[in-house]
N, CA and C atoms as a LAMMPS dump frame, in Angstrom:
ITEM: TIMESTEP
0
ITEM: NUMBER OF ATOMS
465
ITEM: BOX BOUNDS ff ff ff
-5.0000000000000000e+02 5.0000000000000000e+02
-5.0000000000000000e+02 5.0000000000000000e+02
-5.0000000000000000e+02 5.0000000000000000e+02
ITEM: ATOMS id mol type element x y z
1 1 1 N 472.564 -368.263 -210.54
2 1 2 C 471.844 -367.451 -209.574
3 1 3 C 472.581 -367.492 -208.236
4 2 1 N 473.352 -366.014 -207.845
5 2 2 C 473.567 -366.49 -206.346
6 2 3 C 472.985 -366.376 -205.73
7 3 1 N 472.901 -368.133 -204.613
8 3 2 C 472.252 -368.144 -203.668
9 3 3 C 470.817 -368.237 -203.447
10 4 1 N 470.137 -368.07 -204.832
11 4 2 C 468.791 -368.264 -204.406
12 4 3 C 467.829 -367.581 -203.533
13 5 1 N 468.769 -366.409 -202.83
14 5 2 C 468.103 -365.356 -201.998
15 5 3 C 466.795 -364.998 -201.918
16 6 1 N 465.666 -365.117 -200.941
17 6 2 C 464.368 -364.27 -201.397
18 6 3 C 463.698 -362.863 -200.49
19 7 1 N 463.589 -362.188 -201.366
20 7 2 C 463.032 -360.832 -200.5
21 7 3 C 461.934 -360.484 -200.212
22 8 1 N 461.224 -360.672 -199.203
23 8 2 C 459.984 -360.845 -199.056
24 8 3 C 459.53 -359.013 -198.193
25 9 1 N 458.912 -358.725 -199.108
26 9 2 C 458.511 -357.358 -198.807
27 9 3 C 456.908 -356.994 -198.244
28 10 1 N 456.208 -357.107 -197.251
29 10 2 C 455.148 -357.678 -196.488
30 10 3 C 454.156 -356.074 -196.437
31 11 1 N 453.47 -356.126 -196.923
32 11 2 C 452.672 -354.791 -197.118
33 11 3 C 452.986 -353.835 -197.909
34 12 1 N 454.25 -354.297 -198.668
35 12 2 C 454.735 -352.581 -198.652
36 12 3 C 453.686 -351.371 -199.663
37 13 1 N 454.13 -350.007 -199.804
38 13 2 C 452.957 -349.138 -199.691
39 13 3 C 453.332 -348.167 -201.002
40 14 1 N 454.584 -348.044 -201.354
41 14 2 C 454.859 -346.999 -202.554
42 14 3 C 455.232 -347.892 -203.973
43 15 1 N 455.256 -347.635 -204.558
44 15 2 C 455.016 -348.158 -206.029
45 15 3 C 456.596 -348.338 -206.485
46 16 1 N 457.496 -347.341 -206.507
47 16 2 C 458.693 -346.911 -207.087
48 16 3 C 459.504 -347.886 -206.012
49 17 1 N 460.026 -347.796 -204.997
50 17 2 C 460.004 -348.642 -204.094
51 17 3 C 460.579 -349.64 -204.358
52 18 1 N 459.107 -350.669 -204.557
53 18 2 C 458.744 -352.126 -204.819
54 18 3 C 459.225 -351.997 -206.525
55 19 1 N 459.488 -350.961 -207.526
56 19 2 C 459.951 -351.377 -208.566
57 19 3 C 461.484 -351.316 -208.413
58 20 1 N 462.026 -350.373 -207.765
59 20 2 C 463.479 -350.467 -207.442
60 20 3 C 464.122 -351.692 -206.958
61 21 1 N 463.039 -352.217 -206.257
62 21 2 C 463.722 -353.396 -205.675
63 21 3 C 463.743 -354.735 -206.242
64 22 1 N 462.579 -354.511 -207.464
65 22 2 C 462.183 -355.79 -208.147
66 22 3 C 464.023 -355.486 -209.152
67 23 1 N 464.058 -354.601 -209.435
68 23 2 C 465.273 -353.898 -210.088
69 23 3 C 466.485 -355.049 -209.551
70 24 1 N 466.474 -354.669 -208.5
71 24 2 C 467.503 -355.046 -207.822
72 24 3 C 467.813 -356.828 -207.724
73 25 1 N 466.346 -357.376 -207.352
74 25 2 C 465.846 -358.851 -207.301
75 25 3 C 466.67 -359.11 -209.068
76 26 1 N 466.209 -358.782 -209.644
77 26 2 C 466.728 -359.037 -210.979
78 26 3 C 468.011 -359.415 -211.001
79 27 1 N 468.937 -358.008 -210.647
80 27 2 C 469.957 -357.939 -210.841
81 27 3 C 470.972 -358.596 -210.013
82 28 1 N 470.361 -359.533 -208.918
83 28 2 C 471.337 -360.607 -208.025
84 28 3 C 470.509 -362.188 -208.165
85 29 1 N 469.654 -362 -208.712
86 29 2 C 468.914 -363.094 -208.874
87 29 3 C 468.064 -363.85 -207.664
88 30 1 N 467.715 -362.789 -207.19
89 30 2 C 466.763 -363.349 -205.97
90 30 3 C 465.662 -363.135 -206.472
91 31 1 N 464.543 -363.896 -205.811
92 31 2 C 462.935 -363.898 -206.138
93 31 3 C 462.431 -362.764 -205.084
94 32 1 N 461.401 -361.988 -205.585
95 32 2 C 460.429 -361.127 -204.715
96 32 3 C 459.418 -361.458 -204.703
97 33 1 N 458.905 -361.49 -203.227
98 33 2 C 457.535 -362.138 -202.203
99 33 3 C 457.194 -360.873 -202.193
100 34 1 N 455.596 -360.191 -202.748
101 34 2 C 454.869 -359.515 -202.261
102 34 3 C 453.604 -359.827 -201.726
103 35 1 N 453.506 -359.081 -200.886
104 35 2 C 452.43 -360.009 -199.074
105 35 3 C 451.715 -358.57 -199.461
106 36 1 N 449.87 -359.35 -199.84
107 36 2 C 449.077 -358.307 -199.744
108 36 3 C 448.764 -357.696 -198.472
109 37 1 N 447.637 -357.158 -198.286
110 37 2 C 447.788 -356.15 -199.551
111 37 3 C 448.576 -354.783 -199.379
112 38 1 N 448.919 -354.594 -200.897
113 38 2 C 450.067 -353.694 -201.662
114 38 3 C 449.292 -351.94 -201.734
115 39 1 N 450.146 -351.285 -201.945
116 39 2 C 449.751 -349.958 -201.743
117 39 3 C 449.687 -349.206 -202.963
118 40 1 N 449.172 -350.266 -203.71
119 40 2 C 449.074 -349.77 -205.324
120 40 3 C 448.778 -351.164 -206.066
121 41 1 N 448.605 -350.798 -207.925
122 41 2 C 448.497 -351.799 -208.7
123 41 3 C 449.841 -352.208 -208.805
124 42 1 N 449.885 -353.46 -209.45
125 42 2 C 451.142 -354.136 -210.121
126 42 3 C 451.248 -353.44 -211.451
127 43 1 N 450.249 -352.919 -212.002
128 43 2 C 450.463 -352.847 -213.453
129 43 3 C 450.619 -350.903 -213.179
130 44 1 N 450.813 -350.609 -211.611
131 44 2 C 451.239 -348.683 -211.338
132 44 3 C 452.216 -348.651 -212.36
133 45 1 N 451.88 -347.262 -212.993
134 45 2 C 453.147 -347.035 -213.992
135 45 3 C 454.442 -346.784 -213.155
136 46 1 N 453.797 -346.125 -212.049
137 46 2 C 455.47 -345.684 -211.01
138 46 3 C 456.247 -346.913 -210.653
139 47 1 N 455.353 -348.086 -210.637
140 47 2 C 456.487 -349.18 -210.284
141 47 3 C 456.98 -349.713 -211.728
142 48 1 N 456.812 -350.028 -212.563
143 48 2 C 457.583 -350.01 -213.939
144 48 3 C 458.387 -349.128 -214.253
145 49 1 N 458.422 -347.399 -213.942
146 49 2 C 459.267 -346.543 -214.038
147 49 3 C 460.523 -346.838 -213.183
148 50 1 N 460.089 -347.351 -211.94
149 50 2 C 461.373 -347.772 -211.221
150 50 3 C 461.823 -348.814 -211.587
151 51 1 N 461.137 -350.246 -212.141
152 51 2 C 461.894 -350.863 -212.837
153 51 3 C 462.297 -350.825 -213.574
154 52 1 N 462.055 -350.084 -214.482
155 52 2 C 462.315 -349.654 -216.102
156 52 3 C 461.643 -351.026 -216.905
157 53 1 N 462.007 -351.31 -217.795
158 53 2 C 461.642 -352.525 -218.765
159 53 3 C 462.195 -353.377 -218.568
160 54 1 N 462.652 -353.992 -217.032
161 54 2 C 463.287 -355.251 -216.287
162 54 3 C 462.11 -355.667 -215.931
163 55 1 N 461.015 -354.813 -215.445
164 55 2 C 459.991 -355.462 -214.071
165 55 3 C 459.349 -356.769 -214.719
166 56 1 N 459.249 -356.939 -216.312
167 56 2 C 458.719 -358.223 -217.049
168 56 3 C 459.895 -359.26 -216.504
169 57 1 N 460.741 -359.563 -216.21
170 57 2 C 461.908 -360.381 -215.981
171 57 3 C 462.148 -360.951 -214.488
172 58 1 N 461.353 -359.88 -213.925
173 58 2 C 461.615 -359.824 -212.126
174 58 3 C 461.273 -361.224 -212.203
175 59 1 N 461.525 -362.082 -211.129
176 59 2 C 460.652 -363.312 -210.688
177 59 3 C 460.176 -362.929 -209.313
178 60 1 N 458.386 -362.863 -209.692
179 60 2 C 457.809 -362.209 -208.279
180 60 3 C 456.872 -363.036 -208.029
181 61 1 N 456.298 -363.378 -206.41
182 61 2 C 455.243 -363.83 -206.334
183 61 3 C 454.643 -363.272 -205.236
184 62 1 N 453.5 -363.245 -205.5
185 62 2 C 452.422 -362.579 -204.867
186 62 3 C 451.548 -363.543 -203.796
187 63 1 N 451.427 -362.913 -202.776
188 63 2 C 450.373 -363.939 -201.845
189 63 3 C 449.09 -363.061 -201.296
190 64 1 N 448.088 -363.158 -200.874
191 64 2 C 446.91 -362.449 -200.242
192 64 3 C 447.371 -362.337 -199.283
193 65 1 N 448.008 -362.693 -198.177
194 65 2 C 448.635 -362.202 -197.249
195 65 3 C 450.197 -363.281 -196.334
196 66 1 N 450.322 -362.636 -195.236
197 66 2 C 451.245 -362.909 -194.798
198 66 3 C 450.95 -364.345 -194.201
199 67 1 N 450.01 -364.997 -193.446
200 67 2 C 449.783 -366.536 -193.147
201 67 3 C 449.761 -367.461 -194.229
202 68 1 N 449.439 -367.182 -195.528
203 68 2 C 449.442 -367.854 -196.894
204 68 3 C 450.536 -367.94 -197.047
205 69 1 N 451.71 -367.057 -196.856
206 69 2 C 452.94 -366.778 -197.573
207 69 3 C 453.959 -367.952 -196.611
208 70 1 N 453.602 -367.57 -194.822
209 70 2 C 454.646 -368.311 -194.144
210 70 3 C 454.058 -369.952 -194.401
211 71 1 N 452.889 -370.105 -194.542
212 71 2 C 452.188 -371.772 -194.865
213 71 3 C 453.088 -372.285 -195.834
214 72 1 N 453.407 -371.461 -197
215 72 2 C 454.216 -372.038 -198.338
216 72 3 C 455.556 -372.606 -197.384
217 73 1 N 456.339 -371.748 -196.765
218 73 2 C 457.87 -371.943 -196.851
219 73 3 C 458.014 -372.92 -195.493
220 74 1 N 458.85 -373.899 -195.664
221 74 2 C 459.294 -374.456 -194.552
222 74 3 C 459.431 -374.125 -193.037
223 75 1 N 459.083 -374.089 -192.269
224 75 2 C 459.793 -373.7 -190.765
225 75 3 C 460.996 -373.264 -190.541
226 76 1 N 461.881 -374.762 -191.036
227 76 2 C 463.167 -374.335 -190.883
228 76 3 C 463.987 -373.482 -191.821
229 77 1 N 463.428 -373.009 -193.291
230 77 2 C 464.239 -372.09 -193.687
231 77 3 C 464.708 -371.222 -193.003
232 78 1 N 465.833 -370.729 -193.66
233 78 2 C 466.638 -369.174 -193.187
234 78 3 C 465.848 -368.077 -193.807
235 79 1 N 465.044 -367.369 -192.003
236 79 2 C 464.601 -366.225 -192.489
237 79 3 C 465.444 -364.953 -191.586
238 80 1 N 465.611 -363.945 -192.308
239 80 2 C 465.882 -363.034 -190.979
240 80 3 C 464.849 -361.825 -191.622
241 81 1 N 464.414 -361.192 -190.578
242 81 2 C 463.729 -359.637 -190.772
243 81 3 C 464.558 -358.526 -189.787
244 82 1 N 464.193 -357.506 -190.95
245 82 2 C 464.909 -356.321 -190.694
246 82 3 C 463.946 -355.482 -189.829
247 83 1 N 464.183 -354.831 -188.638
248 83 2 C 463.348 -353.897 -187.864
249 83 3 C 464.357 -352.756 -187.776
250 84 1 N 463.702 -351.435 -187.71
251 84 2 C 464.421 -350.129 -186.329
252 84 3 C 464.597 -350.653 -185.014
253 85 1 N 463.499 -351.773 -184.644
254 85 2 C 463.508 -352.249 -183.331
255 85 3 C 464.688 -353.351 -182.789
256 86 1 N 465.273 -353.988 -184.016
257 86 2 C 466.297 -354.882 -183.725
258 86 3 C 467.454 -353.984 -182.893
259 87 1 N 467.684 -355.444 -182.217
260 87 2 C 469.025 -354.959 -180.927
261 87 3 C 470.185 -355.419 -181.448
262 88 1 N 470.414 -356.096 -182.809
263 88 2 C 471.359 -356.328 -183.224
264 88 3 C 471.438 -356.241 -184.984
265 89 1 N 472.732 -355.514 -184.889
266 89 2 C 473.192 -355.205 -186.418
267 89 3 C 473.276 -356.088 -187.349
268 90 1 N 472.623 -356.087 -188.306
269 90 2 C 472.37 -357.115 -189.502
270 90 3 C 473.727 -357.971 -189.744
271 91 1 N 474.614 -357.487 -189.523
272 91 2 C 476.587 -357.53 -189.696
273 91 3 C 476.996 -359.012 -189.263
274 92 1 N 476.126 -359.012 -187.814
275 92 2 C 476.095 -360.182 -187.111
276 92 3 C 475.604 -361.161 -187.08
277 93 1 N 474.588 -361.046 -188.568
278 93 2 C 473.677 -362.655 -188.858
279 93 3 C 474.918 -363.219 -189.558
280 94 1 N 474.951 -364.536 -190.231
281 94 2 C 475.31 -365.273 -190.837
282 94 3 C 474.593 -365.985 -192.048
283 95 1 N 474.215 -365.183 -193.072
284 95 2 C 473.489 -365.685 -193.984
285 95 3 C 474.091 -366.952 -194.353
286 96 1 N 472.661 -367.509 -194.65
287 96 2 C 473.131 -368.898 -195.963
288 96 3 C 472.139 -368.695 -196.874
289 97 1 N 472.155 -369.858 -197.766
290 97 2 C 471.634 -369.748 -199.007
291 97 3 C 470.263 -370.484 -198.962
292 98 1 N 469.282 -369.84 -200.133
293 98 2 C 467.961 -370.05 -199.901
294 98 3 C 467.205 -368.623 -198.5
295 99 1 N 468.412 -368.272 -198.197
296 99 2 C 467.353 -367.132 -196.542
297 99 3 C 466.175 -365.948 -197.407
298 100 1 N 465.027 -366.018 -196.414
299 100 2 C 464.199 -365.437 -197.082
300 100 3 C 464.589 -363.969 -196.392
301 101 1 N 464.391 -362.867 -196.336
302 101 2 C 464.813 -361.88 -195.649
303 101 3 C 463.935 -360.753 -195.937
304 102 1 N 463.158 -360.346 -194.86
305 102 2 C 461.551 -359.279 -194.417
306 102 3 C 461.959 -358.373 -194.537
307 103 1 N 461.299 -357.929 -194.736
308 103 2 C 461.196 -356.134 -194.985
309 103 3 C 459.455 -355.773 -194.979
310 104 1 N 459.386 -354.955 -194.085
311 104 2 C 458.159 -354.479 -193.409
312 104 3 C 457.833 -353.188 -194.329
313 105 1 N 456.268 -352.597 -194.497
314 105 2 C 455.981 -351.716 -195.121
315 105 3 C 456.574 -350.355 -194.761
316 106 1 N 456.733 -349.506 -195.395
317 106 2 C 457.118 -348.203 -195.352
318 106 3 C 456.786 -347.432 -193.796
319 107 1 N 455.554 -347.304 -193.413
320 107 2 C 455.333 -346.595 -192.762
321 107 3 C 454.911 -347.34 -191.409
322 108 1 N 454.766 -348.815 -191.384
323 108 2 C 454.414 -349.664 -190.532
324 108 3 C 455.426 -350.89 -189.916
325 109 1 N 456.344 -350.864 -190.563
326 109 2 C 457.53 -351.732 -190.539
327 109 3 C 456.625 -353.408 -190.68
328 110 1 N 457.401 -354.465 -189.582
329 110 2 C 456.64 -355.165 -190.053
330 110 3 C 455.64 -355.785 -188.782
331 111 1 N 454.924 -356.258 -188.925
332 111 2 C 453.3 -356.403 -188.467
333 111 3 C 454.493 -356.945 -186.49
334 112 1 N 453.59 -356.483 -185.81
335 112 2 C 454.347 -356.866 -184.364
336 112 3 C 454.182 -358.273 -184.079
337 113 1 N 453.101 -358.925 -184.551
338 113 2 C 452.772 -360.302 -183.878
339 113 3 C 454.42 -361.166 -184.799
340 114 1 N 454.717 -360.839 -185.964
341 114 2 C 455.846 -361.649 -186.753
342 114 3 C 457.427 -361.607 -186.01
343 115 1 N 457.655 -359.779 -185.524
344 115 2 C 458.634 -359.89 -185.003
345 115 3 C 458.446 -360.467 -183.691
346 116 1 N 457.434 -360.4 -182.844
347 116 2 C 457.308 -361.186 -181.575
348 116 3 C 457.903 -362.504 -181.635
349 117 1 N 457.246 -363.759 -182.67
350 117 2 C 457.337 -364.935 -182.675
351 117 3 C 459.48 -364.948 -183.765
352 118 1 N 459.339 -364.416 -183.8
353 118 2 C 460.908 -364.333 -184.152
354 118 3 C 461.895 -363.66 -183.455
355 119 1 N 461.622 -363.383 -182.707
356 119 2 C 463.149 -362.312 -181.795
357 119 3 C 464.312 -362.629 -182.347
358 120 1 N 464.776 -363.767 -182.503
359 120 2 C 465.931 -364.49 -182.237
360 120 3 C 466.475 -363.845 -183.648
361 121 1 N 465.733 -363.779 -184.883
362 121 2 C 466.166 -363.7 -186.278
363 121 3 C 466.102 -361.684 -186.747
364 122 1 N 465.834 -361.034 -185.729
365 122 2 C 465.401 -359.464 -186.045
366 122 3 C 466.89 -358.645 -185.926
367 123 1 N 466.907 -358.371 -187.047
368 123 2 C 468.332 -357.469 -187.175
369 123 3 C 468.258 -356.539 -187.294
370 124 1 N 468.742 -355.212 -187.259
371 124 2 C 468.264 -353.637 -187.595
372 124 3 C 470.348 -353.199 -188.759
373 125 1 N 469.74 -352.331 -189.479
374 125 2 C 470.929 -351.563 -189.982
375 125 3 C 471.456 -350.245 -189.046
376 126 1 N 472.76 -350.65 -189.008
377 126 2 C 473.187 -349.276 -188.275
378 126 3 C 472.543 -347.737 -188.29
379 127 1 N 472.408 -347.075 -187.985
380 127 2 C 472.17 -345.415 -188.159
381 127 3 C 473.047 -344.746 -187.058
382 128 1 N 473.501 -343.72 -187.409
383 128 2 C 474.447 -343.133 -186.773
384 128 3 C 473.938 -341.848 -186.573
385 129 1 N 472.551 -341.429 -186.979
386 129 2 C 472.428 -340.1 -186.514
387 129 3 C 470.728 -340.092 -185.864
388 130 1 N 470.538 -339.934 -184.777
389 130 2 C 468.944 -340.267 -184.116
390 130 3 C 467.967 -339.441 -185.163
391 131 1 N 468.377 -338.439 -185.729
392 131 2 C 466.982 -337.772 -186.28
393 131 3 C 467.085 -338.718 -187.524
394 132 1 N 467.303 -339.842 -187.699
395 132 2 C 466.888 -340.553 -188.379
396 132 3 C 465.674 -341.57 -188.497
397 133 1 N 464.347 -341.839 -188.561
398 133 2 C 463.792 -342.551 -188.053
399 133 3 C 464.081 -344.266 -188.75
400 134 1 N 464.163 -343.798 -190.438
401 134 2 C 464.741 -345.575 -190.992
402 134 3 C 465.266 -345.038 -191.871
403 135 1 N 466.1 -345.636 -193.329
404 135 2 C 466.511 -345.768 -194.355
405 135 3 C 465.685 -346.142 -195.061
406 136 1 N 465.769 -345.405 -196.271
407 136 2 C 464.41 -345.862 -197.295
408 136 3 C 464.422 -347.584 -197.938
409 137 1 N 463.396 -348.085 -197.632
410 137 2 C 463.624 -349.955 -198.54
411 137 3 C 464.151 -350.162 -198.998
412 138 1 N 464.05 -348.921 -200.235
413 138 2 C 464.671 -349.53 -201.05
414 138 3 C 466.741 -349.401 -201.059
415 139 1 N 467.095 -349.109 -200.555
416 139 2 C 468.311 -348.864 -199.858
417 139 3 C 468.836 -349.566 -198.919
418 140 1 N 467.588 -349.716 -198.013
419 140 2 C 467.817 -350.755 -196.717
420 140 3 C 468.247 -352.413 -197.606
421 141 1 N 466.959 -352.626 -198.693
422 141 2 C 466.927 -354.345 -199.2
423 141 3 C 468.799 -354.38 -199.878
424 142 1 N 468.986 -353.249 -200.666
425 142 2 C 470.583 -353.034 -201.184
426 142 3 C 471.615 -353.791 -200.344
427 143 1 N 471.601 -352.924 -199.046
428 143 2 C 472.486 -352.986 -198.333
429 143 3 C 472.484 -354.868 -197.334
430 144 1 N 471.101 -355.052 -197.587
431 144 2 C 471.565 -355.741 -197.123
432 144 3 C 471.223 -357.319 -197.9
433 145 1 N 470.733 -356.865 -198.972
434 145 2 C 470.817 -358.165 -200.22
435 145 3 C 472.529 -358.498 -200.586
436 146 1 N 473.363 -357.15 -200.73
437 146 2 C 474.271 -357.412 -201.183
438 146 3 C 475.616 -357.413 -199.441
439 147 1 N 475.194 -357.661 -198.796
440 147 2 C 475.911 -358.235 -197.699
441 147 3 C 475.769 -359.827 -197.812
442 148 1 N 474.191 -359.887 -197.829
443 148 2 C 474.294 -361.84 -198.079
444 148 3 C 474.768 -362.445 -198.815
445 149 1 N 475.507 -361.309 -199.922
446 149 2 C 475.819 -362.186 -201.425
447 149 3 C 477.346 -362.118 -200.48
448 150 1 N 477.798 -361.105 -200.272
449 150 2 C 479.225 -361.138 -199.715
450 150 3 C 479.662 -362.296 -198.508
451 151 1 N 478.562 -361.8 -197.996
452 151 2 C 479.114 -363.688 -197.035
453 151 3 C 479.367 -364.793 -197.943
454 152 1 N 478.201 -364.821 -198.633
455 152 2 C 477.636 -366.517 -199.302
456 152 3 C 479.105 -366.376 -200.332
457 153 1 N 479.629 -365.36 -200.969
458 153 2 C 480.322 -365.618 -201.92
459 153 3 C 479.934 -365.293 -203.109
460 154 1 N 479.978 -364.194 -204.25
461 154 2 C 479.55 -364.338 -205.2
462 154 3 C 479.809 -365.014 -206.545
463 155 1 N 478.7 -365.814 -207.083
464 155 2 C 478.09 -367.007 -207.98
465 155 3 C 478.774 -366.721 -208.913
């Protein structure tokens, strides 16, 4: 498994989405954190369509919400979260291994009180054209699941 990576996806709201990405969790071997509540069932056919017949394999865990979820993990783990609002390009973290890494719901990003108490760890992905407002999740977690594998080295 490289790295042990985890993707913690905190509200999110579309079905296909959250199966693309469980897709993806699979396919680098990171675990997926889903932080209720979700914007659909687990058992939505649209999120199995996006996983296809991987989503049984995903390793996912589920919490009732986001204070349950940060209670589990250490303090000092490596977390970083992704905002539009970050002042600095994801390019410039330094992943290590074990980092949990946020991703805020679709239409809400992620909750303001989390990025408040974190400034220090909020990264944003480039965009190069303003009528852009974000990159879709599931694209955004891609780009930047498989940057952490490229630092860390792949397993």
């Amino acid at each position: 498994m490289p790295h042990n990576l985890n993707i913690v996806l905190v509200e999110p709201e579309i079905p296909m989405n959250t199966g693309t990405i469980g897709r993806l969790c699979l396919a680098i071997g990171a675990t997926l954190h889903l932080i209720e509540p979700l914007g659909f069932e687990i058992s939505d056919s649209k999120l199995k369509r996006a996983g296809l017949d991987y989503w049984k394999f995903v390793k996912v865990e589920i919490y009732p919400n986001l204070n349950t979820f940060l209670q589990k993990i250490q303090p000092d783990t490596p977390k970083i979260f992704l905002s539009t609002s970050g002042k600095r390009e994801f390019f410039e973290h330094s992943f290590q291994g074990n980092s949990y890494i946020f991703f805020g719901s679709e239409t809400r990003g992620l909750p303001k009180s989390l990025l408040e108490s974190n400034q220090e760890a909020i990264y944003r992905i480039p965009q190069y054209d303003d009528r852009i407002r974000s990159i879709n999740i599931a694209n955004a977690v891609g780009i930047v699941a498989y940057e952490a594998i490229r630092q860390l080295g792949y397993k």
